[in-house]
PyMOL Python script that loads the backbone (N, CA, C, O; Angstrom):
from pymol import cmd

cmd.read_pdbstr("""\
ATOM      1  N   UNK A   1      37.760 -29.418  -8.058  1.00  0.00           N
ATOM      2  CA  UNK A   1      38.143 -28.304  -7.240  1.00  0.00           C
ATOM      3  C   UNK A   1      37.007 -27.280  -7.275  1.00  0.00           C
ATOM      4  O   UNK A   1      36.523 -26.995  -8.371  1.00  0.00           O
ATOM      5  N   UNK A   2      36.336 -26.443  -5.651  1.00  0.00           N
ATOM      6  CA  UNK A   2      35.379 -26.127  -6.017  1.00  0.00           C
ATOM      7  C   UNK A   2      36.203 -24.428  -5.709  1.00  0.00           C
ATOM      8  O   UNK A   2      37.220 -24.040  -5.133  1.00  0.00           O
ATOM      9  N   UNK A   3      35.159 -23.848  -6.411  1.00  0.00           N
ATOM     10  CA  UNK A   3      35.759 -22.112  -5.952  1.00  0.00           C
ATOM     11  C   UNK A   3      34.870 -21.551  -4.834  1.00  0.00           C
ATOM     12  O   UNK A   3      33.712 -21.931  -4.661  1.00  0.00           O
ATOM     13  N   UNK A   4      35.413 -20.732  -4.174  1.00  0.00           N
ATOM     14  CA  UNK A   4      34.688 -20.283  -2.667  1.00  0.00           C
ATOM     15  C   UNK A   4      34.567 -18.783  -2.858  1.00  0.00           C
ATOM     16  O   UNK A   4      35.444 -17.988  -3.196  1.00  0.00           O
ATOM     17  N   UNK A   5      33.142 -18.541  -2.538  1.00  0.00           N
ATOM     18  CA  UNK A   5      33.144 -16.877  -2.364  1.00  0.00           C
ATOM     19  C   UNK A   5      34.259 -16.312  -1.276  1.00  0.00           C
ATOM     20  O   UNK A   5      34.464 -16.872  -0.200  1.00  0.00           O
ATOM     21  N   UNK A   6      34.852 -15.281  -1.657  1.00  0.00           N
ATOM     22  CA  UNK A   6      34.942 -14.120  -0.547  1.00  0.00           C
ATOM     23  C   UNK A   6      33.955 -14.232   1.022  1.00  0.00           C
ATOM     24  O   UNK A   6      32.728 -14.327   1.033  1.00  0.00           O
ATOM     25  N   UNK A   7      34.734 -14.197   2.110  1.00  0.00           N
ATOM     26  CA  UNK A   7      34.229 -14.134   3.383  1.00  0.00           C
ATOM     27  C   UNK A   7      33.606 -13.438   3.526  1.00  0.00           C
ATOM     28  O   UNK A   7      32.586 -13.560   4.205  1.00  0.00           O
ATOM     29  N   UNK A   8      34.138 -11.935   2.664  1.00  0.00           N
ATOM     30  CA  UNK A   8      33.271 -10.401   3.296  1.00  0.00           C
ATOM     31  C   UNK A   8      32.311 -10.295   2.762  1.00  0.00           C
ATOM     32  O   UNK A   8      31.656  -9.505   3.442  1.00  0.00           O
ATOM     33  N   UNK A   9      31.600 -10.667   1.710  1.00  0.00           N
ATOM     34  CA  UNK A   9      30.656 -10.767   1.173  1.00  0.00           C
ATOM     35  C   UNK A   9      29.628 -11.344   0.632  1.00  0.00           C
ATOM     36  O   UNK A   9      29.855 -12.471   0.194  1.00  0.00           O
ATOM     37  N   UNK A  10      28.229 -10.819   0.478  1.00  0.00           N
ATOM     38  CA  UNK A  10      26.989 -11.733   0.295  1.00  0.00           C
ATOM     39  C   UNK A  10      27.289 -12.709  -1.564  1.00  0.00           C
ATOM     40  O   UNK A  10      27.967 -12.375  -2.535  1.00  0.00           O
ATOM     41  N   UNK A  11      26.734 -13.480  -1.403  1.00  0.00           N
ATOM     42  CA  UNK A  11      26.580 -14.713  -2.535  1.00  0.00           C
ATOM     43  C   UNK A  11      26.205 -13.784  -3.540  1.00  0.00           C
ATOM     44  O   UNK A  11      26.992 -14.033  -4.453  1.00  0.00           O
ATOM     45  N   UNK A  12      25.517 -12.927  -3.883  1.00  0.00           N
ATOM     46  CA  UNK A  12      24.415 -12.589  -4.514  1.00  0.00           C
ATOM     47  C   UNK A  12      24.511 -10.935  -3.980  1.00  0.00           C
ATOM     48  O   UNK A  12      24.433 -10.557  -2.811  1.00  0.00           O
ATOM     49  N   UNK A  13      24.697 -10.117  -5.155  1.00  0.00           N
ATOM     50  CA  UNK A  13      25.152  -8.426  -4.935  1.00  0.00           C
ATOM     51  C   UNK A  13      23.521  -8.076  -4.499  1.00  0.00           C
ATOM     52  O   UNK A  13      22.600  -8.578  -5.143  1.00  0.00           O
ATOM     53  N   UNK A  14      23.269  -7.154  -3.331  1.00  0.00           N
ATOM     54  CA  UNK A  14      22.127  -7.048  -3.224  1.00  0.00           C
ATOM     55  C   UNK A  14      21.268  -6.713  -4.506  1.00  0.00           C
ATOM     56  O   UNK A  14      21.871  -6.462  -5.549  1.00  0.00           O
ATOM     57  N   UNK A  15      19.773  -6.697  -4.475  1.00  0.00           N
ATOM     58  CA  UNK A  15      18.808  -6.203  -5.384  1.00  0.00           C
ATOM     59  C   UNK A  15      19.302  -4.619  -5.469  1.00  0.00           C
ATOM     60  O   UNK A  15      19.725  -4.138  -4.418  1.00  0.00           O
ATOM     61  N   UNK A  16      19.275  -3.729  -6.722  1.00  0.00           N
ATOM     62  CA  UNK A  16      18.847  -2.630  -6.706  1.00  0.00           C
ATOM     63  C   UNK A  16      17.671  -2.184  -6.842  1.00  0.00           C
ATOM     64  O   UNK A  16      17.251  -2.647  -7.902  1.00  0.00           O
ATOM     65  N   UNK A  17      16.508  -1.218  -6.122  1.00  0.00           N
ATOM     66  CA  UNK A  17      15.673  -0.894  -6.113  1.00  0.00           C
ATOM     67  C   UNK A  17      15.180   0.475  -6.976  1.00  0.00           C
ATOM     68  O   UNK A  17      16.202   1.101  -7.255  1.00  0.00           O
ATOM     69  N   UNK A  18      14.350   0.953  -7.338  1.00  0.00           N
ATOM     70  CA  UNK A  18      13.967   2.362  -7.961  1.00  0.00           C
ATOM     71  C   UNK A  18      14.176   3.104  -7.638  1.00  0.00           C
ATOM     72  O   UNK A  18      15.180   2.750  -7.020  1.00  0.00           O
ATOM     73  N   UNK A  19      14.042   4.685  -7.355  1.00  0.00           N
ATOM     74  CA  UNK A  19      13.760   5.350  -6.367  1.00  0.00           C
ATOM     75  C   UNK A  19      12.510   4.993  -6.339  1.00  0.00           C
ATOM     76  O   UNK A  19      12.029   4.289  -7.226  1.00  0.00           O
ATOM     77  N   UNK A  20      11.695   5.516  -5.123  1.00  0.00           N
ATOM     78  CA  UNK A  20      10.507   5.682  -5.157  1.00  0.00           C
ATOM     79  C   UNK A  20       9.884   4.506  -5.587  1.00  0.00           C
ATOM     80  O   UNK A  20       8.910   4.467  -6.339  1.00  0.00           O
ATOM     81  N   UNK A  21      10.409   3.639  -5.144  1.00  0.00           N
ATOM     82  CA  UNK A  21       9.682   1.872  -5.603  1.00  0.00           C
ATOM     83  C   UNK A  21       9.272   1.779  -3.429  1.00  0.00           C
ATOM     84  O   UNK A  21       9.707   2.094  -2.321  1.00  0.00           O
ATOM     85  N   UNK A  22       8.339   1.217  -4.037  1.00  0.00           N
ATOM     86  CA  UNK A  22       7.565   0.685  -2.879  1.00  0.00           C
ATOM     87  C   UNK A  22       7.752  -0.812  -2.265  1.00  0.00           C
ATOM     88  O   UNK A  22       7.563  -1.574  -3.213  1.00  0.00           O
ATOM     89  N   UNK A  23       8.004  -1.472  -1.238  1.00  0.00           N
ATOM     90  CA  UNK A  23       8.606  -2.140  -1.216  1.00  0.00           C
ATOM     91  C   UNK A  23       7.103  -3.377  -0.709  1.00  0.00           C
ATOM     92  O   UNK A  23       6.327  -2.942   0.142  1.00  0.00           O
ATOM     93  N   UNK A  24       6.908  -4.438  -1.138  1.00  0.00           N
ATOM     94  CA  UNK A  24       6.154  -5.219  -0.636  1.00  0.00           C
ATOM     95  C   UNK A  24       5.784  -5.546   1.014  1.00  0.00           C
ATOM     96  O   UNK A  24       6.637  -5.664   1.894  1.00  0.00           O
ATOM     97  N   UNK A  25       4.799  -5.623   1.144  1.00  0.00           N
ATOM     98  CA  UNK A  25       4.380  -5.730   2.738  1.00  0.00           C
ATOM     99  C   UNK A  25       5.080  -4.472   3.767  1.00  0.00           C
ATOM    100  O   UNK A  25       5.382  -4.760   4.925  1.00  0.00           O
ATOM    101  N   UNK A  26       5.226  -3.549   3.408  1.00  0.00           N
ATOM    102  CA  UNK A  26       5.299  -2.517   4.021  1.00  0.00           C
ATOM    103  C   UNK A  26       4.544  -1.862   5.362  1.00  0.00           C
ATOM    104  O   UNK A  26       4.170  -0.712   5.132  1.00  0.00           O
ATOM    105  N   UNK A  27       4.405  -2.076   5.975  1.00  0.00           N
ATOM    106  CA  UNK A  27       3.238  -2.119   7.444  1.00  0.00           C
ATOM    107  C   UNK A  27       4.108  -1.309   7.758  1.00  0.00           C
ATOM    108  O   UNK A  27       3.594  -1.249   8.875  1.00  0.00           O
ATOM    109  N   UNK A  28       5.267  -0.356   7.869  1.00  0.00           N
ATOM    110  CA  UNK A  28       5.386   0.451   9.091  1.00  0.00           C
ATOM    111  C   UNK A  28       5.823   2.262   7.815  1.00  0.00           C
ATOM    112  O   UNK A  28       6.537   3.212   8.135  1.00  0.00           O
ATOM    113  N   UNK A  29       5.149   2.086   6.648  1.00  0.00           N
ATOM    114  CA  UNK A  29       5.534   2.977   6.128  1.00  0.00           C
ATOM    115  C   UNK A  29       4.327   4.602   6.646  1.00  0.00           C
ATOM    116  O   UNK A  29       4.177   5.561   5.890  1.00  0.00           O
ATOM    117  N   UNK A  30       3.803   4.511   7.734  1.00  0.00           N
ATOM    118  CA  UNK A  30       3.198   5.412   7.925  1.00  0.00           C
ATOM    119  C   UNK A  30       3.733   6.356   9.502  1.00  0.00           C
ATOM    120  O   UNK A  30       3.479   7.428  10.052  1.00  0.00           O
ATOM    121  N   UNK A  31       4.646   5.084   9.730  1.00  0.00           N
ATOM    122  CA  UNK A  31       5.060   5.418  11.239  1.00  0.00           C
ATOM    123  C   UNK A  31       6.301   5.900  10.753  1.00  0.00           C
ATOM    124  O   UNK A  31       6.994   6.288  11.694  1.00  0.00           O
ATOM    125  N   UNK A  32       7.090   6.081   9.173  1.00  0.00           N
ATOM    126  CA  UNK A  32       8.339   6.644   9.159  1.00  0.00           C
ATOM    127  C   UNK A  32       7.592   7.897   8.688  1.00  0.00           C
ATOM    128  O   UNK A  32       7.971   8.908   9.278  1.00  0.00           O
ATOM    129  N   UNK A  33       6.645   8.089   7.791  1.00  0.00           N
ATOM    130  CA  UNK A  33       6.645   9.203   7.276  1.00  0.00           C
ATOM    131  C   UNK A  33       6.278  10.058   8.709  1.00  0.00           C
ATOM    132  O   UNK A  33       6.502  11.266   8.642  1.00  0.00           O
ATOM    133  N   UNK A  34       5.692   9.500  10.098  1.00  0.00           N
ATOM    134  CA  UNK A  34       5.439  10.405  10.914  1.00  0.00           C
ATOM    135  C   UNK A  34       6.416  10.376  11.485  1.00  0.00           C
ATOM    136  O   UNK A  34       6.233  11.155  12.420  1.00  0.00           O
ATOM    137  N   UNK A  35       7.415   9.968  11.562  1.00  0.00           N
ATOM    138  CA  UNK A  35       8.962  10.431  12.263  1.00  0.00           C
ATOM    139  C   UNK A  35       9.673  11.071  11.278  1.00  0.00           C
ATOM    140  O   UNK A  35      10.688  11.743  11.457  1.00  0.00           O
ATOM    141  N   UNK A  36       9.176  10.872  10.337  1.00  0.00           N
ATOM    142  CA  UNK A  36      10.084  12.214   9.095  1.00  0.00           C
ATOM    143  C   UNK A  36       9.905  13.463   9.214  1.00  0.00           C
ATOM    144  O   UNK A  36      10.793  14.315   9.197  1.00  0.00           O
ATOM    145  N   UNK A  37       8.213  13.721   9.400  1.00  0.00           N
ATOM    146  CA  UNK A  37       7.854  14.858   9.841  1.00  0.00           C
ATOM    147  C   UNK A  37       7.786  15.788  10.759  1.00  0.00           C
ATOM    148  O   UNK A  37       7.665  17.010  10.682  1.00  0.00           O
ATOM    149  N   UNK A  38       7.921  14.744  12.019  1.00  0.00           N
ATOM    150  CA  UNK A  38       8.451  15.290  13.492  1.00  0.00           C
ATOM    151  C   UNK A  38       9.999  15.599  13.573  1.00  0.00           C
ATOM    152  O   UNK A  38      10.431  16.166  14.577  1.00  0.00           O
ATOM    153  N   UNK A  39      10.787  15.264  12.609  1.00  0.00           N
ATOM    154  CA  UNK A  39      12.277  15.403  12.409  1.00  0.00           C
ATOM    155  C   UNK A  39      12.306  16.596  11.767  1.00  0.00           C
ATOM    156  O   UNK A  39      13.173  17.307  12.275  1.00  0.00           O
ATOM    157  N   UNK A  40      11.722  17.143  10.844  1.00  0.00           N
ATOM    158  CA  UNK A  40      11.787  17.953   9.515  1.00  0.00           C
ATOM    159  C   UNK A  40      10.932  19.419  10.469  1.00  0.00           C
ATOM    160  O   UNK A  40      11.168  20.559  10.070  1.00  0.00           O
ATOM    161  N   UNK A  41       9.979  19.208  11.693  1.00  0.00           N
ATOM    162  CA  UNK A  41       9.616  19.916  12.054  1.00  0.00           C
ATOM    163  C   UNK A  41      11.144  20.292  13.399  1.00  0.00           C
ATOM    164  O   UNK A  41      11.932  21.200  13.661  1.00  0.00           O
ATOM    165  N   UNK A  42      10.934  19.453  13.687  1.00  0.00           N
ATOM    166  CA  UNK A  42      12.341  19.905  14.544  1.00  0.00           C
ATOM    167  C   UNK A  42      13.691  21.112  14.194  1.00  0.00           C
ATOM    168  O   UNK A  42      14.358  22.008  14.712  1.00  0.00           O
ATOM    169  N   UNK A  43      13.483  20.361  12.944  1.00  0.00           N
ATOM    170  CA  UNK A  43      15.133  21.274  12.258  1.00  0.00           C
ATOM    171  C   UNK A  43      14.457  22.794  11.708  1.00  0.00           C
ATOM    172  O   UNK A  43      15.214  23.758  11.593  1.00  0.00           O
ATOM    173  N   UNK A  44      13.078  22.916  11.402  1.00  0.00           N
ATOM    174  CA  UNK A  44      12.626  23.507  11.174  1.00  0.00           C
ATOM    175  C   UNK A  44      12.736  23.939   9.689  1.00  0.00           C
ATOM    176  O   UNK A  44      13.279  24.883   9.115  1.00  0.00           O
ATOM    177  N   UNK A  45      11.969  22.819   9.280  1.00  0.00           N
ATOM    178  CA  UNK A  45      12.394  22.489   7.846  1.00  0.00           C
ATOM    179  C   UNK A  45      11.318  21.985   7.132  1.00  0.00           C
ATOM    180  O   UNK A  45      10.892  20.849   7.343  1.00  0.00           O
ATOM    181  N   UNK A  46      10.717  22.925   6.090  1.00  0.00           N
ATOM    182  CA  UNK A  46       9.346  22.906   5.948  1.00  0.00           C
ATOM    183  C   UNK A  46       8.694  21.445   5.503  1.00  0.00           C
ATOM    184  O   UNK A  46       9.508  20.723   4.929  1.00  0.00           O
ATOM    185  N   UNK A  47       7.475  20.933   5.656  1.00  0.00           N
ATOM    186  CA  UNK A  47       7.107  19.466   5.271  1.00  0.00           C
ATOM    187  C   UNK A  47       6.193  19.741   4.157  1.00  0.00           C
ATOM    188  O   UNK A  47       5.215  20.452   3.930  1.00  0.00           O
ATOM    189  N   UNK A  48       7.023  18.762   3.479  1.00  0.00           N
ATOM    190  CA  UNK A  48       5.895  18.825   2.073  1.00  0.00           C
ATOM    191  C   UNK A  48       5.424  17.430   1.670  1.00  0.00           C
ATOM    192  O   UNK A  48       5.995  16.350   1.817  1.00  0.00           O
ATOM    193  N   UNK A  49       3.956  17.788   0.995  1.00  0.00           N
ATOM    194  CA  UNK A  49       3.357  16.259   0.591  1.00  0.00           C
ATOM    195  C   UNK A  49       3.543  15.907  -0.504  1.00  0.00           C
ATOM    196  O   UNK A  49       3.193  16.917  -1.115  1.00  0.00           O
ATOM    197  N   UNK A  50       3.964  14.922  -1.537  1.00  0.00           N
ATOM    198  CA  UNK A  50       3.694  15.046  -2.566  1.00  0.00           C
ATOM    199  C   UNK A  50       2.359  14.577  -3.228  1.00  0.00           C
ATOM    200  O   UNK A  50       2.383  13.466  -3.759  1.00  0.00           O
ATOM    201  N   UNK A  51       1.296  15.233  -3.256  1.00  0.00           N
ATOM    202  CA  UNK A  51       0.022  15.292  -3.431  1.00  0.00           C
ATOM    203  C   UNK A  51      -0.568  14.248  -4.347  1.00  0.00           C
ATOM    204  O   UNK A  51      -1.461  13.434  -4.112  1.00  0.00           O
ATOM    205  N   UNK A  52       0.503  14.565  -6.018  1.00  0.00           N
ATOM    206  CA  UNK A  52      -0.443  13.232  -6.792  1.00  0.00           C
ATOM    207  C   UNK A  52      -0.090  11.571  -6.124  1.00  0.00           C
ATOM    208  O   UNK A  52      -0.910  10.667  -5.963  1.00  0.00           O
ATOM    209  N   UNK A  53       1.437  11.545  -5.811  1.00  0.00           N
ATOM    210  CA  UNK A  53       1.611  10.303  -5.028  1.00  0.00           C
ATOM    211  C   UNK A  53       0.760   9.581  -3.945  1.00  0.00           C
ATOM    212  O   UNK A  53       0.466   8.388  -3.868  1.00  0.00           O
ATOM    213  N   UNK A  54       0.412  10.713  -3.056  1.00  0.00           N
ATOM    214  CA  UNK A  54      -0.295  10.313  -2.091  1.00  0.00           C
ATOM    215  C   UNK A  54      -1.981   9.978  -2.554  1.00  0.00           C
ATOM    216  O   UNK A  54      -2.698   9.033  -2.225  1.00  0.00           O
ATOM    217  N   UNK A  55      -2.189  10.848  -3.208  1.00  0.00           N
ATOM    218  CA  UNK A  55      -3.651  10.925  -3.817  1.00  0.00           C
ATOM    219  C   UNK A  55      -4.090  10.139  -5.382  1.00  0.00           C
ATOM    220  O   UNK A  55      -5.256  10.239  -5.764  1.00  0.00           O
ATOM    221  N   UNK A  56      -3.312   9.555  -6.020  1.00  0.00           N
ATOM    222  CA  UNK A  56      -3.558   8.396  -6.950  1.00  0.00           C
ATOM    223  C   UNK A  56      -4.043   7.070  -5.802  1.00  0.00           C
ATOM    224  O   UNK A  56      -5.152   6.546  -5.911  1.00  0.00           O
ATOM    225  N   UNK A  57      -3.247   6.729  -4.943  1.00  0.00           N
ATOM    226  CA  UNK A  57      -3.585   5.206  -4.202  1.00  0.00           C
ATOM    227  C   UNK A  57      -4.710   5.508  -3.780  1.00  0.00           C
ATOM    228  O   UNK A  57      -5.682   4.791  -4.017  1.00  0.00           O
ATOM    229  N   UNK A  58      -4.781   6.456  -3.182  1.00  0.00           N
ATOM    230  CA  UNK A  58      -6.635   6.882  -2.585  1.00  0.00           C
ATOM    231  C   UNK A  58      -7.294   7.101  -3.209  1.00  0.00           C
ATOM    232  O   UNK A  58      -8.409   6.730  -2.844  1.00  0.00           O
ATOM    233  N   UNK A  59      -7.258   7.811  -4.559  1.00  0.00           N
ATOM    234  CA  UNK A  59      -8.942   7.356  -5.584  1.00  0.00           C
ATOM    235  C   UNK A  59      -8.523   6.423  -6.356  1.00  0.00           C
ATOM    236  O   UNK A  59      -8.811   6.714  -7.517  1.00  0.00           O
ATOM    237  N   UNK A  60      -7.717   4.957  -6.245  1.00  0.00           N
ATOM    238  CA  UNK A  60      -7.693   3.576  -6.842  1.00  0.00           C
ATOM    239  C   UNK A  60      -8.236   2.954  -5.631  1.00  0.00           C
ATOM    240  O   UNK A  60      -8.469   1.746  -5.683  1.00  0.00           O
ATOM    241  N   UNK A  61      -8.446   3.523  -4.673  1.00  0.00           N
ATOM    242  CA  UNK A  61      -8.931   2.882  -3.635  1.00  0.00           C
ATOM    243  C   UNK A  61     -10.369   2.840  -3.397  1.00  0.00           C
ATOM    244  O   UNK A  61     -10.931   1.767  -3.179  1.00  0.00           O
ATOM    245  N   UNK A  62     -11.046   4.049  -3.431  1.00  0.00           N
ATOM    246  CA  UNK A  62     -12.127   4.552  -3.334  1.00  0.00           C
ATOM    247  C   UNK A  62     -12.938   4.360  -4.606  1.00  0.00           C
ATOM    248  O   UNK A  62     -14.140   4.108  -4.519  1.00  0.00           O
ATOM    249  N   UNK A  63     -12.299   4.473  -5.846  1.00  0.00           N
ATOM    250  CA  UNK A  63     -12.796   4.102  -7.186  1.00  0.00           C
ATOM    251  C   UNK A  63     -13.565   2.271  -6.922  1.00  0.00           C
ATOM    252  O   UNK A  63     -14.671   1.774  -7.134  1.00  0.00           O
ATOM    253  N   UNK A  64     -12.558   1.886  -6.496  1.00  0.00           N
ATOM    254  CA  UNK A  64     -12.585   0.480  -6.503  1.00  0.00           C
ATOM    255  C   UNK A  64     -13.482  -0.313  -5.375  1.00  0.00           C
ATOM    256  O   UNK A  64     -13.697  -1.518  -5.512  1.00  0.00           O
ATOM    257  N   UNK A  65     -14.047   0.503  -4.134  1.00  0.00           N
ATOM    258  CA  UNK A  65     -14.905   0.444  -3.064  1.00  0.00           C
ATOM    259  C   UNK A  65     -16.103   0.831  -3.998  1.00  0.00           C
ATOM    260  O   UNK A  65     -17.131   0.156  -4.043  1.00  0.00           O
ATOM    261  N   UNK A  66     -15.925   1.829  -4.651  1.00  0.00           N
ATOM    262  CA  UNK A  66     -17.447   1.898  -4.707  1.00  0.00           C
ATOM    263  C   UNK A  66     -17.871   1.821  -6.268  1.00  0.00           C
ATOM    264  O   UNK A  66     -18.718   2.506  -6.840  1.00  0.00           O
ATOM    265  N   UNK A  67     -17.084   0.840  -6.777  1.00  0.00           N
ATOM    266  CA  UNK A  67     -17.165   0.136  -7.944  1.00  0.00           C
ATOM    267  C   UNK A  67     -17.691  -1.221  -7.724  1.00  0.00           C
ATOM    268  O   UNK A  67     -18.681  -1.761  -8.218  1.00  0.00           O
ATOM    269  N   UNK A  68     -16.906  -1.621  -6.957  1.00  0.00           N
ATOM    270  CA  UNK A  68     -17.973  -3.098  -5.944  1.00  0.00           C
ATOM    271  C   UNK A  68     -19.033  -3.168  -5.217  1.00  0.00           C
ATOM    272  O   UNK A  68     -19.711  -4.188  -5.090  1.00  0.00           O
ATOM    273  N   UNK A  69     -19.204  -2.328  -4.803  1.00  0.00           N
ATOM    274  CA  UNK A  69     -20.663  -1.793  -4.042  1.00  0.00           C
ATOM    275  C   UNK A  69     -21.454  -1.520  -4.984  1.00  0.00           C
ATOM    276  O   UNK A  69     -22.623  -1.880  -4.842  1.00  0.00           O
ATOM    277  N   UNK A  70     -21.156  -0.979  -5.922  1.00  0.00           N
ATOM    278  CA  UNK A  70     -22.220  -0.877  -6.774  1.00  0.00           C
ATOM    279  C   UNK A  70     -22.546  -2.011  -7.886  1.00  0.00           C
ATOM    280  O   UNK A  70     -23.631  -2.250  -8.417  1.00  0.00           O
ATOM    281  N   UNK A  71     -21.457  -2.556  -8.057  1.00  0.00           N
ATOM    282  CA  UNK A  71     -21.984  -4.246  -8.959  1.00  0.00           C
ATOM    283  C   UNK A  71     -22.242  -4.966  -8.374  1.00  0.00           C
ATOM    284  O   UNK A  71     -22.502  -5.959  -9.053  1.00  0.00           O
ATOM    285  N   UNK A  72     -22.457  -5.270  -6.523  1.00  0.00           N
ATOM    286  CA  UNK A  72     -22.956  -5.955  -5.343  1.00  0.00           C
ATOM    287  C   UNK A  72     -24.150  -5.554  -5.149  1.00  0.00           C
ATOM    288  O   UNK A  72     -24.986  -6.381  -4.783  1.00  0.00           O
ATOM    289  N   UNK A  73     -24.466  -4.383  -5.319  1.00  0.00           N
ATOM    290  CA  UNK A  73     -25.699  -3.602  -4.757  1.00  0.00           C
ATOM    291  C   UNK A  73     -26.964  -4.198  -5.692  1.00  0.00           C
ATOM    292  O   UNK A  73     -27.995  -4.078  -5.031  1.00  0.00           O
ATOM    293  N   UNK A  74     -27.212  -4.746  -6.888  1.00  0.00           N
ATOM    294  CA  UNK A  74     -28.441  -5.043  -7.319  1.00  0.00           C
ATOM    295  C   UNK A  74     -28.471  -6.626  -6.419  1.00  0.00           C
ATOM    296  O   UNK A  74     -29.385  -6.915  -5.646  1.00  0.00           O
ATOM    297  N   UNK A  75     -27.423  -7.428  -6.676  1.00  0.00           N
ATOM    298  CA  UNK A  75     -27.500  -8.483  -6.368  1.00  0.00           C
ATOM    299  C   UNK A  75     -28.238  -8.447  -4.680  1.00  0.00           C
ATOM    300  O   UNK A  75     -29.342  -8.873  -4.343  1.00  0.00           O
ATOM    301  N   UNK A  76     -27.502  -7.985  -4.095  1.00  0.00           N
ATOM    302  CA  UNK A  76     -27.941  -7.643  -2.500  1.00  0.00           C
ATOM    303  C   UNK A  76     -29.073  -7.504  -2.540  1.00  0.00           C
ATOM    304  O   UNK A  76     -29.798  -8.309  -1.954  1.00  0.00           O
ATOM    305  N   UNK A  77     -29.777  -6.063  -3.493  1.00  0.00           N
ATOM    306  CA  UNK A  77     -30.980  -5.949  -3.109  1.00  0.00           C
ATOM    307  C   UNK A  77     -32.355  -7.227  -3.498  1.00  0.00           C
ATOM    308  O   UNK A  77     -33.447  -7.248  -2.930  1.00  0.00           O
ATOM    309  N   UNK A  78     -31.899  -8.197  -4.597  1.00  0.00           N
ATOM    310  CA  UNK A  78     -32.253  -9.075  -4.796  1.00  0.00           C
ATOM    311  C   UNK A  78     -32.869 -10.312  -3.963  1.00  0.00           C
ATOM    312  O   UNK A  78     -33.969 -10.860  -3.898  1.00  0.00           O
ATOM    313  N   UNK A  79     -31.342 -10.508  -3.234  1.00  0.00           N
ATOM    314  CA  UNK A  79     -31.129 -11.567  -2.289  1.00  0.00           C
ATOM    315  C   UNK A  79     -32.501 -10.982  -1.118  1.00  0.00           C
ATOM    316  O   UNK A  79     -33.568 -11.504  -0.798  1.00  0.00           O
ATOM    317  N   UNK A  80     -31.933  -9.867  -0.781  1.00  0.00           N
ATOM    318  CA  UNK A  80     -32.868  -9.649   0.456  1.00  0.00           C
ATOM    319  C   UNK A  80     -34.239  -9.357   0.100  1.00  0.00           C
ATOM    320  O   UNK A  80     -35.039  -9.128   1.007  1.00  0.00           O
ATOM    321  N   UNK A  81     -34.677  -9.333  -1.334  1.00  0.00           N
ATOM    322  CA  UNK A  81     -36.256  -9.672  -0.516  1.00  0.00           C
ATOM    323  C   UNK A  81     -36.893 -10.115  -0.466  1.00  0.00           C
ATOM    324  O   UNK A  81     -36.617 -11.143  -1.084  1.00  0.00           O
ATOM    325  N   UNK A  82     -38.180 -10.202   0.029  1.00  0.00           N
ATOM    326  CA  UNK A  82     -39.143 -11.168   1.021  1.00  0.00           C
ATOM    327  C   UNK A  82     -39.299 -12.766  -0.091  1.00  0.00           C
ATOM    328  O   UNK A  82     -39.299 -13.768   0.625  1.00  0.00           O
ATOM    329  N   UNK A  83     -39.385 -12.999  -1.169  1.00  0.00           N
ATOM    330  CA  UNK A  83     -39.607 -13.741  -1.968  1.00  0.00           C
ATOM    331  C   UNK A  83     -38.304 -14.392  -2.177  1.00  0.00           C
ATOM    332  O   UNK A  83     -38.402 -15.589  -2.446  1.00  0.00           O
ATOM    333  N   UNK A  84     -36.466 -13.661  -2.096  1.00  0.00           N
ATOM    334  CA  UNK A  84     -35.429 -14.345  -1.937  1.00  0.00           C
ATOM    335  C   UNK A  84     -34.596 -14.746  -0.613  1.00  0.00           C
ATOM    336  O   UNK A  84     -33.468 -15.239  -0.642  1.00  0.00           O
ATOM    337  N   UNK A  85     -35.383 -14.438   0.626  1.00  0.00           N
ATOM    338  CA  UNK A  85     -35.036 -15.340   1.447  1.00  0.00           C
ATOM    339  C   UNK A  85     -35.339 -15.998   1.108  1.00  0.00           C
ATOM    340  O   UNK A  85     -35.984 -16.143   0.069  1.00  0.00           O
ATOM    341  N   UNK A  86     -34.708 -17.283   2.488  1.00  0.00           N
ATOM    342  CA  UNK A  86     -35.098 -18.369   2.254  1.00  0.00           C
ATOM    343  C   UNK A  86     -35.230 -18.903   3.998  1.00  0.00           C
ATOM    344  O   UNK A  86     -34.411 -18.328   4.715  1.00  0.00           O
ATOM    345  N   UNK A  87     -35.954 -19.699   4.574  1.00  0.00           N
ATOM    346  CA  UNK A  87     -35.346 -20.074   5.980  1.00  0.00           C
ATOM    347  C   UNK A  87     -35.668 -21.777   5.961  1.00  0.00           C
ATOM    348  O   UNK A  87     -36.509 -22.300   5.230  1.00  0.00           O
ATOM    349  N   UNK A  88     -35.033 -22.303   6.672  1.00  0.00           N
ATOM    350  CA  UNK A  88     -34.839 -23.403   7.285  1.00  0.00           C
ATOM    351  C   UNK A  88     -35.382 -23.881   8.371  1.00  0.00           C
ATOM    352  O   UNK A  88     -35.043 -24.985   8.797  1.00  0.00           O
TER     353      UNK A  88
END
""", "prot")
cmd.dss("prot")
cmd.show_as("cartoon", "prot")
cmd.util.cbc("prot")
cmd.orient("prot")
């Protein structure tokens, strides 16, 4: 004899999330925060950033651009010159 879920409901209670957890593959999280803000300006309701949030991902970003550029950069200059070409 097998037992059967409930009709009204999913197999599996959804995931709970964090607050403030970020959700994987996120592609349209820039087009809500600009309808948040056009909403919040509407009601007339002041907009605030939260600064370190926004500004940690951008210098892990920028740290990390020009952390590779610069352990690329001897090699590069290597490769390119006249003695490390090579042609065919």
């Amino acid at each position: 004899m097998s037992q059967s879920r409930p009709a009204d409901g999913p197999a599996h209670p959804p995931r709970q999330e964090e607050p403030g957890a970020v959700r994987e593959n996120d592609r349209f999280a820039d087009v809500r925060l600009g309808l948040g803000a056009v909403l919040l300006r509407m009601v007339r309701a002041p907009v605030t950033v939260a600064w370190p949030v926004v500004g940690l991902p951008v210098a892990l970003g920028a740290l990390t651009v020009l952390l590779v550029t610069g352990l690329s950069l001897p090699r590069l200059l290597r490769l390119t010159r006249p003695d490390g070409l090579r042609t065919e």
